[in-house]
C-alpha positions in Angstrom: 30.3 -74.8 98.0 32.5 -77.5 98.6 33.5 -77.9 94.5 34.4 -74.0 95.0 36.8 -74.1 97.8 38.3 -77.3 95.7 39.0 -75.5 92.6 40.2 -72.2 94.1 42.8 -74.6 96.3 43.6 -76.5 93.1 43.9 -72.6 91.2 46.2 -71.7 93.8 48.7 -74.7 93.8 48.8 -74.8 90.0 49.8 -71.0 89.9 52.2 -71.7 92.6 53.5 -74.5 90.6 54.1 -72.4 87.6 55.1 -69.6 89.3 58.5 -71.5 89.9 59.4 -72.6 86.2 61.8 -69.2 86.3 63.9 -70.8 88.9 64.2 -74.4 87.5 66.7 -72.4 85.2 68.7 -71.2 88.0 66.9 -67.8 87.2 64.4 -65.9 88.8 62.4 -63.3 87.1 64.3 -60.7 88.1 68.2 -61.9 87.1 66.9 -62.6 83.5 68.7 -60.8 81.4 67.5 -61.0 77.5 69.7 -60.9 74.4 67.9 -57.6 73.5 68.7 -55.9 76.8 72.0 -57.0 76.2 72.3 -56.0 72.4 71.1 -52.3 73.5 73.6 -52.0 76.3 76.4 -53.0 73.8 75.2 -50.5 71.3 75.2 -47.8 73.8 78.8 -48.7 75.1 79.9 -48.4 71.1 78.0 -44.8 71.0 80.0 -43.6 74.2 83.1 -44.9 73.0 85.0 -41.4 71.3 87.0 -43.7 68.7 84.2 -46.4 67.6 80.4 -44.2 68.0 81.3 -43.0 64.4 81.9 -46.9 63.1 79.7 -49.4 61.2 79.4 -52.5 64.1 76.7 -54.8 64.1 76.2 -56.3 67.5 74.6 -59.8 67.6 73.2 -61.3 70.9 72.5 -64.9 71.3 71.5 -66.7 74.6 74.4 -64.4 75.9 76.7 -64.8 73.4 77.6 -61.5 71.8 79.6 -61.4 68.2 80.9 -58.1 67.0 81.6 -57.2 63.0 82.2 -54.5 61.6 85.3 -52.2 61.2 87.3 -50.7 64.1 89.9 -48.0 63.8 92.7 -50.2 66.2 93.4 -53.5 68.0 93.2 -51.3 70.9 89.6 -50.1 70.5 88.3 -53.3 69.9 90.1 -54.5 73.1 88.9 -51.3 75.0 85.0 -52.1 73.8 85.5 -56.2 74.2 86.4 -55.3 77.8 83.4 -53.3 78.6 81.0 -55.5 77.2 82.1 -58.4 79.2 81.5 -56.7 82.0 77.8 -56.4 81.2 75.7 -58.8 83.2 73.9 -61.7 81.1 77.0 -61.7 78.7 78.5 -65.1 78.6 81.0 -64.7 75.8 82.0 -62.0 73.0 83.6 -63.1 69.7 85.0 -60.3 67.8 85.0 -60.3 63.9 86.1 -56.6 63.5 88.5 -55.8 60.9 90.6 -52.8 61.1 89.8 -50.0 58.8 92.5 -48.7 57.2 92.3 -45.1 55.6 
């Protein structure tokens, strides 16, 4: 009985203990935000937008980071989407590689 109540105490604190490996990051379960999350979020900001939705970009997430190529149609669509998508939470940076199309 005794070697029961030890090894469900011991269960306990080592669940406890790994329970809390989230926050030795600064982050708790719930403020992680993962490069796909932020990839889609991008995408759909790109879809909304009336001048780019019909545009070739490739949107690349890592650890936050987000890099844009692709072809835009002006400097000032790729400053109106580089805008929103630092306002998205999780994203740390955006580089932009878009070119401008010329028709």
């Amino acid at each position: 009985m005794k070697n029961v109540v030890l090894l469900s105490v011991l269960i306990v604190f080592g669940l406890a203990l790994f329970s809390g490996c989230a926050s030795i990051k600064g982050e708790t379960a719930g403020e992680y935000i993962d490069d796909s999350t932020i990839t889609t979020e991008v995408n759909g900001i790109i879809v909304k937008d009336p001048n780019a939705h019909y545009l070739k970009i490739t949107v690349t997430t890592t650890q936050g980071d987000v890099v844009l190529t692709g072809f835009v149609d002006s400097r000032n669509t790729e400053e109106r989407l580089i805008g929103k998508i630092r306002e998205i939470r999780g994203v740390k940076s955006v580089k932009s590689l878009l070119k401008i199309e010329t028709k």
